[in-house]
N, C-alpha and C positions, 0 to 999 in steps of 0.2 A: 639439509637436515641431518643432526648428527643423529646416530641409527644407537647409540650408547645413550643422550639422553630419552633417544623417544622410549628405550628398554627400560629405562628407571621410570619414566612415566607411564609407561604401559603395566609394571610392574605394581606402582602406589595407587592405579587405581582399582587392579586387581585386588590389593589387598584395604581399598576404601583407606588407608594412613600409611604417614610418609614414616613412621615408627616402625612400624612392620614392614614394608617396603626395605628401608633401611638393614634392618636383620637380614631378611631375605635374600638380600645383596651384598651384605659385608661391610659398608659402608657406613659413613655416621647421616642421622637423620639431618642435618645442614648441607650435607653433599646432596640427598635427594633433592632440597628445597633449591638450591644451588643452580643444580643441570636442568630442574625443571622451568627456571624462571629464564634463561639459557633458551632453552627449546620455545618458550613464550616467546622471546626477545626473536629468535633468526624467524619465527611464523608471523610476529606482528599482531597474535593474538593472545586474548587472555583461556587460559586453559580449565583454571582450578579455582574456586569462589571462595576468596582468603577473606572474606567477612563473612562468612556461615560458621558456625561451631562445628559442624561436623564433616566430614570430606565431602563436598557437592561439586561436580563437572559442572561448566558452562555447555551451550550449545556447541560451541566448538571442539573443547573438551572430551564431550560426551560421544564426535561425529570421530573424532582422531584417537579415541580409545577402539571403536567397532575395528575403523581402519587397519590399526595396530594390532587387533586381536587375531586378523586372518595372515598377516604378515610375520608375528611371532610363532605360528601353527604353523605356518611352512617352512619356516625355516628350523621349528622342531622336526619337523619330518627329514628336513636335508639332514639332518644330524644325524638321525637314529637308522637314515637310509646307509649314509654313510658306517657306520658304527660296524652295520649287516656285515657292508661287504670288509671290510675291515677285518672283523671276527673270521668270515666263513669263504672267503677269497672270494665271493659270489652270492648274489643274490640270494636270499630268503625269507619267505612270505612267514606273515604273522597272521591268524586267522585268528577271529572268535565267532563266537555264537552265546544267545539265550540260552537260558538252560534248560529250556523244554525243546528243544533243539539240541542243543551239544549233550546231556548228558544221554538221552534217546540214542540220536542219529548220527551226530556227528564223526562219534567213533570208526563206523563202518563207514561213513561215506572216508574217512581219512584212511582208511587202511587199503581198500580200492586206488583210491586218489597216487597211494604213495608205490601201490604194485606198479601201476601204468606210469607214474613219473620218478622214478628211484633218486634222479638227479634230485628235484628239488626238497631243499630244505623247508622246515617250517615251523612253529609256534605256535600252540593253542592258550586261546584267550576266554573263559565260561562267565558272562559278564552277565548282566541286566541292559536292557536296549540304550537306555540315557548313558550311563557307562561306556556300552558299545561306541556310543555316536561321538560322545567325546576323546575317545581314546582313536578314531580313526580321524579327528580332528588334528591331534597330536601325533601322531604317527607312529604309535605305541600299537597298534592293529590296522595293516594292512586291508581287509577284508573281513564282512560282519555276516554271517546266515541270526535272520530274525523276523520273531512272527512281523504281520501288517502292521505298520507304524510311520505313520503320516511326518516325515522330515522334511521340512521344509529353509533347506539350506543349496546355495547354486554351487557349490562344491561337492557336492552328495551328489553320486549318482544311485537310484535305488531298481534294481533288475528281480523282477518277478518269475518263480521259479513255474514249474507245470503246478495245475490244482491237484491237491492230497485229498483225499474222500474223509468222511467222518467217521466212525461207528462206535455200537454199543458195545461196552464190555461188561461182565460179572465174572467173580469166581469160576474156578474151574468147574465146581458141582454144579452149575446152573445147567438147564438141559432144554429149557422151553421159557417161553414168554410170558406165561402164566405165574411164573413161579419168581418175576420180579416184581409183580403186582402191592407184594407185602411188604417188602424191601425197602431199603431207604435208598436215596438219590442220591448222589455225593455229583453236587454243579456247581461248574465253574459258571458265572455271571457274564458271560460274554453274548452278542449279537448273534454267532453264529450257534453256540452251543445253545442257546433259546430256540433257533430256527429249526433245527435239528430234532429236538425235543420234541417240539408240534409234532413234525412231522411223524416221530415214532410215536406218541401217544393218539394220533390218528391210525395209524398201522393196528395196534395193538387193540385199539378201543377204549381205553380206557386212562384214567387219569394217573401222576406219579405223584402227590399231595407231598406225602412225606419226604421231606428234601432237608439236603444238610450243603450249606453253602461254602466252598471253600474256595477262597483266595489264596494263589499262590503258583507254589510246585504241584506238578502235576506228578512228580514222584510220589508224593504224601498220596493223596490220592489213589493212585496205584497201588501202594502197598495196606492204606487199610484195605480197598477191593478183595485182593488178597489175603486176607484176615476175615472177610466174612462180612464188612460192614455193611456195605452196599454195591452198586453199580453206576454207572457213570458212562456218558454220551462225550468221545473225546475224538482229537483228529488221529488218524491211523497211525501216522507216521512219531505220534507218542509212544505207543503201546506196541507196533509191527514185531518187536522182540520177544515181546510175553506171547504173544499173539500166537508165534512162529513155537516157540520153547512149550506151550500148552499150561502157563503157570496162568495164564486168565483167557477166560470164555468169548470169543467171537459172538454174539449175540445177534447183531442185527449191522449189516455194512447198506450205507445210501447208496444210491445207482448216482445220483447228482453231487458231483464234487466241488466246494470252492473254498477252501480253505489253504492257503500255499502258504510259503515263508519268502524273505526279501532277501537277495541281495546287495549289501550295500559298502560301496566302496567310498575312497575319495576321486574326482572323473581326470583327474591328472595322471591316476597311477592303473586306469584298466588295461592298458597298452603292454604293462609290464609283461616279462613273457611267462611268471610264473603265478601271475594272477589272474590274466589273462585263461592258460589253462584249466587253472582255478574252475574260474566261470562257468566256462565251457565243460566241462566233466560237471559242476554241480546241476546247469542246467539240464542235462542229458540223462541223470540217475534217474531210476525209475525205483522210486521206494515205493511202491504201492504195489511192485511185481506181484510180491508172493501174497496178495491180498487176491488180489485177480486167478492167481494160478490154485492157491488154497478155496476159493470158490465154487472154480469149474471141479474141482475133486470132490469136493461136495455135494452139487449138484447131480454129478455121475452119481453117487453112494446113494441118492434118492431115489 
C-alpha cells in the first residue's frame, strides 16, 4: 500500500469531498480521484460509493478511514516530536489543562514543577477537555490535567490524581451561616456539586430556594461572589487562592472528599523522562495543604 495515496484518501474523507481534499493538498481534484482509485485497484476493494450524490464510504471505506485516522495521529506526533528536539536540542513537554484547572492551579503547580526540574522545557496549552483530547491525539499536547471525563479511547491512558474536598464560599463580609440564608445561590449543575448541597442544606437546616444557574467558567462565578451576588458550593482547588489571599470567605469545607481531576496522556509517551516526572510531581502535590493547615488554625482560635 502506497502510504501517499492512502494520505489523499484519508485526507477526502476527512474533508467528505475530493474538491476540498484537493485544495488541501495542492493538487488537482482528478489527481485525488486518480490515487484513490489506485489505492482501490492495489486493496481489490471498492472504497468510496461513486453512485451516491454525496461523499458516502463503503464498509471497507469506512473500516480503512478509522485505520488511517490513528496511523496519520502518530505520525503527527513523530513530526512535532521531532520538530521539539530539533528547535530545543532536547526534549520538551507540551502540557494543558481545562480552564478551571489551569487558570486556578495550574500556575503554581508549573512554577514548583519548574523550581525542582530547571532542565525541562515546556508549553502550556488552556483548552476545553474535547480540544484537550484531540490535540493529545495529534501531538500538539503532550499531557492534559482535566476534570472526570469518561475517554474511551485504547491509546489514552487516563491517571487519577488524590481526592480535592469541596467547600462553601461567600464574600469576604459573610461571618455566619445564617446570613446566606437570603442570599442567592450561584450553582454549577453538576452531580457532585448537587451532592454537596444536600449535604450543606442538612448542616445548616434549612433550604437555598433562590438559585442562579451558571454554566461555564467558574472564574465568572468567582468574581460576581466577589461583587456581593451570591455564594456558591465549588471544589477547593477552584478557589485555594481567594481562599489563601482572604478576597472570598471559607464558609463551610466537607470532611468527605471526591472530587479530583485526570491525568491524561497518550500510553506510548508516559515513559518519556520528562512526562513521566511530570506525573509523578502532579500525583504527589498536595493542593488541599493549606485547607487542612488553615483549619487547624481555626479550630485553635475557637
Amino acid at each position: 500500500m502506497d502510504i501517499h495515496h492512502l494520505k489523499i484518501f484519508f485526507e477526502a474523507c476527512k474533508e467528505k469531498s475530493f474538491t476540498k481534499a484537493a485544495k488541501k493538498l495542492y493538487i488537482s481534484q482528478s489527481a485525488v480521484s486518480i490515487q484513490i482509485k489506485k489505492l482501490e485497484s492495489t486493496l481489490g476493494l471498492q472504497l468510496i460509493e461513486r453512485n451516491s450524490k454525496n461523499f458516502k464510504l463503503t464498509f471497507a471505506g469506512k473500516e480503512l478511514f478509522k485505520m488511517s485516522k490513528d496511523i496519520f495521529e502518530k505520525i503527527s506526533r513523530m513530526e512535532k516530536e521531532m520538530n521539539k528536539i530539533l528547535q530545543y536540542k532536547k526534549g520538551k513537554i507540551s502540557i494543558g489543562a481545562t480552564h478551571n484547572i489551569g487558570e486556578p492551579v495550574l500556575p503554581r503547580i508549573m512554577v514548583e514543577f519548574k523550581r525542582n526540574n530547571p532542565e525541562i522545557e515546556f508549553d502550556l496549552y488552556i483548552k476545553n477537555r474535547e480540544s484537550l483530547v484531540k490535540h493529545l491525539k495529534e501531538g500538539t499536547v503532550d499531557i492534559a490535567l482535566m476534570e472526570e471525563y469518561f475517554i474511551e479511547d485504547k491509546e489514552i491512558k487516563v491517571i487519577e490524581t488524590e481526592e480535592y474536598p469541596f467547600v462553601v464560599v461567600a464574600g469576604k463580609e459573610i461571618h455566619d451561616y445564617n446570613e446566606l440564608k437570603d442570599m442567592q445561590l450561584l450553582k454549577r449543575d453538576t452531580v457532585l456539586t448537587n451532592k454537596y448541597l444536600d449535604l450543606f442544606e442538612k448542616k445548616v437546616g434549612f433550604n437555598f430556594d433562590n438559585r442562579i444557574t451558571i454554566n461555564g467558567s467558574i472564574e465568572t462565578m468567582k468574581n460576581l461572589i466577589k461583587n456581593g451576588l451570591g455564594f456558591a458550593v465549588l471544589p477547593y482547588y477552584s478557589v485555594y487562592e481567594e481562599i489563601m489571599k482572604g478576597t472570598l470567605k471559607l464558609v463551610h469545607s466537607f470532611d468527605k472528599s471526591e472530587d479530583r481531576f485526570q491525568i491524561v496522556l497518550i500510553r506510548e509517551n508516559e515513559d518519556k523522562d520528562g512526562i513521566d516526572k511530570f506525573i509523578k510531581f502532579v500525583k504527589d502535590y498536595k493542593i488541599n495543604r493549606e485547607l487542612f493547615e488553615k483549619s487547624k488554625k481555626e479550630t485553635k482560635e475557637e
